[in-house]
C-alpha positions as CSV (number, residue, x, y, z in Angstrom):
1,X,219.1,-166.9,-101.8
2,X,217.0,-166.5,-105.2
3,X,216.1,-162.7,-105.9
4,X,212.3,-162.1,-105.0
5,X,210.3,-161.7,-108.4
6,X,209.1,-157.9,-109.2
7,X,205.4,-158.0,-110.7
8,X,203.2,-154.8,-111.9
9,X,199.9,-154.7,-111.5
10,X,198.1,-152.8,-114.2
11,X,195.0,-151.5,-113.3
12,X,193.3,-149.8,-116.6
13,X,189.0,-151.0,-115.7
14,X,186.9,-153.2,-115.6
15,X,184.4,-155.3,-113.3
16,X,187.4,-157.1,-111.3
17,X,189.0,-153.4,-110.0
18,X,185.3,-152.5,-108.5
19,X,184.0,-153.1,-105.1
20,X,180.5,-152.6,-103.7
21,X,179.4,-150.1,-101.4
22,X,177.2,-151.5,-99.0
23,X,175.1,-148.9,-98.1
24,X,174.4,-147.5,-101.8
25,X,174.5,-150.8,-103.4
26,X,176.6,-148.9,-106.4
27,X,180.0,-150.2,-107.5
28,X,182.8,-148.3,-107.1
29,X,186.6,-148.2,-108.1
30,X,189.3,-150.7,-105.7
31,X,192.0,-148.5,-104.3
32,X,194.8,-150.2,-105.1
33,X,197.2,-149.4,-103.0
34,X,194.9,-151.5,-100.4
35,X,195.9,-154.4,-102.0
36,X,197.4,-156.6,-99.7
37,X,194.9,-155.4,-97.0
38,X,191.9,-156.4,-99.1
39,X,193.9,-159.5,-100.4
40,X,196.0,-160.5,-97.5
41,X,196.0,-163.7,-99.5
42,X,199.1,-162.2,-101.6
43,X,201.4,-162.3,-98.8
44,X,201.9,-166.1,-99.2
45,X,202.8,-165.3,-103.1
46,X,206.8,-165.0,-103.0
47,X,207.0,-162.1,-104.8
48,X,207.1,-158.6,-104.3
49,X,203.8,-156.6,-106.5
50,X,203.9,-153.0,-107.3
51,X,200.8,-151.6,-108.8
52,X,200.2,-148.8,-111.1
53,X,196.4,-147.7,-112.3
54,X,195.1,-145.6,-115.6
55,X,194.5,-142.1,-114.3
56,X,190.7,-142.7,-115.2
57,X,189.7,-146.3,-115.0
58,X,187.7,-147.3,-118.2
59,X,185.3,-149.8,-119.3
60,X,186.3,-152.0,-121.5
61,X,184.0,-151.3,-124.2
62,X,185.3,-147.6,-124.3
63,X,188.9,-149.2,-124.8
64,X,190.8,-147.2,-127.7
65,X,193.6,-147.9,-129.4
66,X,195.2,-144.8,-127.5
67,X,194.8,-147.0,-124.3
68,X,196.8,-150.3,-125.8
69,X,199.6,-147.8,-126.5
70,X,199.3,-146.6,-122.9
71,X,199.6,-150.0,-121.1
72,X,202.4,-150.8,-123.8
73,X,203.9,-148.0,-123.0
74,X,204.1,-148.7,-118.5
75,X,205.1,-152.3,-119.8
76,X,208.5,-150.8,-121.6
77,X,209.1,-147.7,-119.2
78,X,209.0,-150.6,-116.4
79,X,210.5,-153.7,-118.4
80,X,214.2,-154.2,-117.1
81,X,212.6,-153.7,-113.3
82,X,210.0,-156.0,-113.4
83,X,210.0,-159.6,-114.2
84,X,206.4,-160.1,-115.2
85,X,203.1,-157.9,-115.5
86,X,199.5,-158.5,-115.2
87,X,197.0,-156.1,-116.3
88,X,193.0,-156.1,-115.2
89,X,191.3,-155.5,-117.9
90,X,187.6,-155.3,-118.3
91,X,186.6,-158.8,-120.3
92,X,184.2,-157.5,-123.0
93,X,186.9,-156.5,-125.4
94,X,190.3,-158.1,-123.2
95,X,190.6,-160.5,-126.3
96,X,190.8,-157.7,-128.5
97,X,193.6,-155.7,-125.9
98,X,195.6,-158.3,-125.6
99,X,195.7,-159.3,-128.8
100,X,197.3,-156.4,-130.4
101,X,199.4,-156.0,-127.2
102,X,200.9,-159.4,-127.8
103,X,202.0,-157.7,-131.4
104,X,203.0,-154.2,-129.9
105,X,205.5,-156.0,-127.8
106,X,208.5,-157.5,-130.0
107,X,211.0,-159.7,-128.9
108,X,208.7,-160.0,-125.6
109,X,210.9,-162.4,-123.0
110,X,208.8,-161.9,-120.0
111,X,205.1,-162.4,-119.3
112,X,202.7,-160.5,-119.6
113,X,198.9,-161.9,-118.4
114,X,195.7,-160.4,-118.7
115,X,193.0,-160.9,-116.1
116,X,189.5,-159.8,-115.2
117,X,186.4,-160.9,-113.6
118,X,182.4,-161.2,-113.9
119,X,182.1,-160.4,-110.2
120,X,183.3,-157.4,-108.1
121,X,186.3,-158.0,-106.3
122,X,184.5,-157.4,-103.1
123,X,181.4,-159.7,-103.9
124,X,180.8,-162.8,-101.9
125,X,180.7,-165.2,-104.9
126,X,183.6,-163.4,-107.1
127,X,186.3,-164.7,-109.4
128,X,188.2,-162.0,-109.2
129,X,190.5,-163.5,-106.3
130,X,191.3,-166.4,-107.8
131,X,191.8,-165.0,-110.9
132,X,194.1,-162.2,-109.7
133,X,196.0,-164.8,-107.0
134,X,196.5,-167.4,-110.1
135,X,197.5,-164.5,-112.4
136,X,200.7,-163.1,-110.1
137,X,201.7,-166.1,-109.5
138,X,202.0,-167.7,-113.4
139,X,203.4,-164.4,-113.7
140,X,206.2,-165.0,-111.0
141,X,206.6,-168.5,-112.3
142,X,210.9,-168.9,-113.0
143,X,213.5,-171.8,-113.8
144,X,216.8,-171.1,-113.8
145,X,216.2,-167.3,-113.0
146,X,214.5,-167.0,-116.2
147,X,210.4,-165.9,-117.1
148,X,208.3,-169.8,-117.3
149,X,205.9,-168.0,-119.7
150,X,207.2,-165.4,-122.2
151,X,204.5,-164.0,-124.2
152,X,201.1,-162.3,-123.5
153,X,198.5,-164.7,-122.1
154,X,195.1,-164.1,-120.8
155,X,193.8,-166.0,-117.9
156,X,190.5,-166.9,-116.8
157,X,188.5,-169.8,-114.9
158,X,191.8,-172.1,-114.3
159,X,193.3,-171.7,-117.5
160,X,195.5,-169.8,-119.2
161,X,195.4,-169.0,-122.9
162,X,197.8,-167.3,-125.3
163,X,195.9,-164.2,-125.2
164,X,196.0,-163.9,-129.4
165,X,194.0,-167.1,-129.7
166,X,191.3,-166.3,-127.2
167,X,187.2,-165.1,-127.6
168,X,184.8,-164.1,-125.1
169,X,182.4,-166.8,-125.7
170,X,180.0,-166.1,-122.5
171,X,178.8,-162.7,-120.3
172,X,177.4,-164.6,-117.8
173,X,179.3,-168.1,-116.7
174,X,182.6,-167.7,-114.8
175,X,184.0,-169.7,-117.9
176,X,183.7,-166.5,-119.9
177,X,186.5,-167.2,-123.1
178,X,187.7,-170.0,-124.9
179,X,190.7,-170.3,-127.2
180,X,189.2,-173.5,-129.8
181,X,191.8,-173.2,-132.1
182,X,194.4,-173.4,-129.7
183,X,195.0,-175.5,-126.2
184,X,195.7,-173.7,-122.8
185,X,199.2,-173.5,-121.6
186,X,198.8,-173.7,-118.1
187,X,196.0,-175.0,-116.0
188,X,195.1,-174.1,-112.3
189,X,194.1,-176.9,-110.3
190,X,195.9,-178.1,-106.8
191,X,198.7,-177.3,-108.2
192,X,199.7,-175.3,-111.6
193,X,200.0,-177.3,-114.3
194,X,202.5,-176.1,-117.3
195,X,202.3,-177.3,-120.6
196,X,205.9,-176.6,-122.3
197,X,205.1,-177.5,-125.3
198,X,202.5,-175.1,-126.2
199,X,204.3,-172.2,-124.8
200,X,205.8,-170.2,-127.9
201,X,209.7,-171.7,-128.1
202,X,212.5,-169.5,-126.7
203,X,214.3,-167.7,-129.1
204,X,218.0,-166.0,-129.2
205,X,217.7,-163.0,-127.1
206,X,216.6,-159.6,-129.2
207,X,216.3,-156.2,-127.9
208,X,213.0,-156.0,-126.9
209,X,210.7,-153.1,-128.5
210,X,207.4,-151.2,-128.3
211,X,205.2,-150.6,-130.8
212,X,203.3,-147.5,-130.8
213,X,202.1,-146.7,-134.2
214,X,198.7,-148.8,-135.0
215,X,196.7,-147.8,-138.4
216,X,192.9,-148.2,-137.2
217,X,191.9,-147.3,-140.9
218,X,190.0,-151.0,-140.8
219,X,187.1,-153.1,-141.1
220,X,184.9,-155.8,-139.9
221,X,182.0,-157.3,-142.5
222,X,180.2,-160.1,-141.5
223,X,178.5,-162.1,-144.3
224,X,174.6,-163.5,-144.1
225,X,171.8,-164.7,-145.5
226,X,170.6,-161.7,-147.4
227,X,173.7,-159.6,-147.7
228,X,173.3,-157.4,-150.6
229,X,175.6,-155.6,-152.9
230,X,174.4,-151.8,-151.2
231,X,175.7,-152.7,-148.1
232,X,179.0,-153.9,-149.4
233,X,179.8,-151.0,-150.8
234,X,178.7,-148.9,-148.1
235,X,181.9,-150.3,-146.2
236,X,184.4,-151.0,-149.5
237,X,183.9,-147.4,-150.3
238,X,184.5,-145.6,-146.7
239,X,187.1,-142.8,-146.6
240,X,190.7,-143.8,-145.9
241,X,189.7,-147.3,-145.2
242,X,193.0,-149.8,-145.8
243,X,192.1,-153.5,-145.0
244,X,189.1,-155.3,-144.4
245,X,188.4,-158.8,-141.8
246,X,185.7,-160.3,-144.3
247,X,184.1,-163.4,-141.8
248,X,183.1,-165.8,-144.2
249,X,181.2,-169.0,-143.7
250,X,182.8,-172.8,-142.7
251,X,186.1,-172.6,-143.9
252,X,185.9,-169.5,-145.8
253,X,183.2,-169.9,-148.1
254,X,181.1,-167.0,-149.6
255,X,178.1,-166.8,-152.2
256,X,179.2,-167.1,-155.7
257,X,177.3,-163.8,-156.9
258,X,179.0,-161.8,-159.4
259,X,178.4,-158.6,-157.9
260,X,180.2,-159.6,-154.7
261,X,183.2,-160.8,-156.6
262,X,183.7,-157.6,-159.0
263,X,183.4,-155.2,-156.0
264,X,185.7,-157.4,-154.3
265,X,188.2,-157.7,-157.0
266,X,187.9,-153.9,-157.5
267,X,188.7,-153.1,-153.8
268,X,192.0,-155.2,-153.5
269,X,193.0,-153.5,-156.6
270,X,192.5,-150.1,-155.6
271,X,195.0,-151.8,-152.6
272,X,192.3,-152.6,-150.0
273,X,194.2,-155.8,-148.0
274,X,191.3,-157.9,-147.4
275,X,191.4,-160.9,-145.1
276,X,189.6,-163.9,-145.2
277,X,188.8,-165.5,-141.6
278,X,186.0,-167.9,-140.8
279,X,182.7,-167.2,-138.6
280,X,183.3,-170.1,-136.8
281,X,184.2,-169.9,-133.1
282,X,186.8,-173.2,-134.3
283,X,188.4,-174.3,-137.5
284,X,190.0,-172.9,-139.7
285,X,189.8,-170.9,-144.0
286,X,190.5,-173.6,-146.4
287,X,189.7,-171.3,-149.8
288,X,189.7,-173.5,-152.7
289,X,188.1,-176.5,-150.8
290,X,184.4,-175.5,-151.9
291,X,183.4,-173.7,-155.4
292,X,182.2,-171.1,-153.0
293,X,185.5,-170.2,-151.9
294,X,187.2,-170.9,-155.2
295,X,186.8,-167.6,-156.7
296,X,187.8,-165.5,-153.4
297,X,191.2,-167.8,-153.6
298,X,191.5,-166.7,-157.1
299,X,191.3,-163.1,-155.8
300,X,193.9,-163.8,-153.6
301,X,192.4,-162.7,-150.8
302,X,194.5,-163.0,-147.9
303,X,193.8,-166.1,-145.4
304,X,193.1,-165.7,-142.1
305,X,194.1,-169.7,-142.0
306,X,192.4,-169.9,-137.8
307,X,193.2,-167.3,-136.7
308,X,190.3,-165.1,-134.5
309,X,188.5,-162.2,-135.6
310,X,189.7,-160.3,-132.7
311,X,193.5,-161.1,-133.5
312,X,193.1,-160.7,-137.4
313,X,192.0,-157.0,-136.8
314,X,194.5,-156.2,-134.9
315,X,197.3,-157.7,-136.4
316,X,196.0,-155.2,-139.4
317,X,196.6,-152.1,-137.2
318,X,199.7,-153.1,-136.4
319,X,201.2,-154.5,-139.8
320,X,199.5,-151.0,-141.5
321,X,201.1,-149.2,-138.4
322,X,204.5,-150.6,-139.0
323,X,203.7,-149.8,-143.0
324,X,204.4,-153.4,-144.4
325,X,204.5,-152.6,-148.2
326,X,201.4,-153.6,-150.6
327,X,203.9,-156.7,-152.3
328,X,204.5,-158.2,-149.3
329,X,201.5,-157.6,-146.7
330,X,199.9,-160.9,-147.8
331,X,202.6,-162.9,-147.2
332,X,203.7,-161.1,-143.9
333,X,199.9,-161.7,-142.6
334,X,200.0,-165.1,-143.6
335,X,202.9,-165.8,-141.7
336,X,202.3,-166.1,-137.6
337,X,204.1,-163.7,-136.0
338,X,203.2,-164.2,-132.3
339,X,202.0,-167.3,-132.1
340,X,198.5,-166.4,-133.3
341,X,197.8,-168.4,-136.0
342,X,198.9,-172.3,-137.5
């Protein structure tokens, strides 16, 4: 006989944990440890699914950084009992939790998916099911007694996505993220399609380790029409601030003023780390392809290459967390570490 598969359930929030009461109309937190009377549906799953929930369940868009070390944390205090882990997650920022949880956990040989919903898990039309049913099982997913998928992933709507790659595209349609620079690695339909070759390749076994120690002494500018030099410095000369996520236009182009370039050049010499990814929802920073990028290459700005804006800023708090030295941060960004970027 093969040993039944051991999934956790991480509860931390979110619109997927809620069910309505009928009589108030109000939404109120899922008890948990209902589960499988709520979802008999699990029962047919072979696997057995503990659960554990955040003291407080949160919305997403009060998610910290204190509550990525927290679900990092259950992952390693439960990691040699469990075989796989899902965590509900409110979607509004669950491209930006998984993200940085997908660098937090090093040498990661098990998976670990991310779920959510737009509807209550109690509401007639809701996604939640579906996306909790499909989630445990990817999660259970084994050949040869070892983990299918071994990296952090984020499933919604059928498809699942390495989490680091994804964006929340829509608040309303059931198709609520999308991962443009990167295909999906598995695919719900009658049955669950695996695509092995997108899957991050299995390397020699490593202790496996969790981060804990993210620097959130960061930035995000957006560039536009208009953008003027106050503004700039407004954010280049905030207290304690290490690195910036500067989203530039196309491929990582910028207006040639001189103003923007000396305060620029002045920053990243007082050691401000300053990354250059693209507003674009696909493609990728090409500096040096335009004029308008030519000077910003010459800065040596770092390049976001495609990665996304939510995995570029928090692949800073975790690179200034670990304290990568000044000489070789640029090269250690540029380099994908977890899959996240070509």
């Amino acid at each position: 006989m093969t040993k039944q598969t051991n999934i956790l359930l991480i509860y931390t929030g979110g619109t997927i944990g809620m069910v309505k009461d009928y009589e108030s109309g109000a939404l109120k937190a899922f008890n948990f440890k209902k589960l499988l009377k709520n979802i008999p549906e699990l029962e047919q799953l072979d696997c057995h699914i503990d659960t554990t929930s955040f003291d407080t369940p949160i919305d997403s868009s009060n998610i910290d950084t204190i509550h990525w070390v927290e679900i990092a944390s259950v992952i390693g205090t439960h990691y040699e009992s469990h075989d796989g882990f899902v965590v509900l997650h409110g979607s509004d920022t669950m491209s930006y939790s998984a993200s940085a949880l997908s660098y937090m956990l090093e040498n990661l040989r098990k998976p670990v998916i991310f779920t959510g919903s737009q509807l209550p898990i109690g509401d007639l039309r809701t996604d939640a099911k579906e996306n909790l049913i499909t989630s445990i099982q990817i999660a259970a997913l084994q050949e040869r007694g070892k983990p299918v998928v071994q990296e952090v992933g984020l499933y919604f709507e059928y498809k699942l996505y390495r989490a680091n790659r994804t964006t929340k595209i829509n608040a309303e349609h059931f198709e609520a993220f999308a991962s443009l620079n990167y295909p999906p690695l598995v695919e719900s339909g009658v049955h669950l399609k695996v695509y092995k070759e997108y899957l991050l390749p299995k390397k020699r076994v490593k202790k496996f380790f969790v981060h804990k120690k993210l620097d959130n002494n960061v930035a995000i500018l957006k560039l536009f029409p208009g953008f003027n030099e106050n503004l700039l410095k407004s954010i280049l000369e905030t207290k304690n601030l290490k690195a910036l996520v500067l989203e530039t236009y196309g491929a990582g182009n910028a207006p040639t003023e001189s103003w923007l370039i000396e305060n620029l050049r002045k920053a990243i010499k007082n050691g401000l780390h300053v990354v250059n990814v693209t507003q674009c929802s696909g493609g990728s920073v090409i500096m040096g392809q335009y004029e308008t990028s030519e000077q910003l290459k010459k800065l040596q700005l770092i390049s976001g290459k495609d990665i996304t804006t939510e995995a570029a800023i928090t692949k800073l708090m975790y690179l200034l967390g670990s304290e990568v030295s000044t000489s070789s941060f640029k090269t250690v960004f540029e380099t994908s570490l977890r899959g996240e970027m070509q």
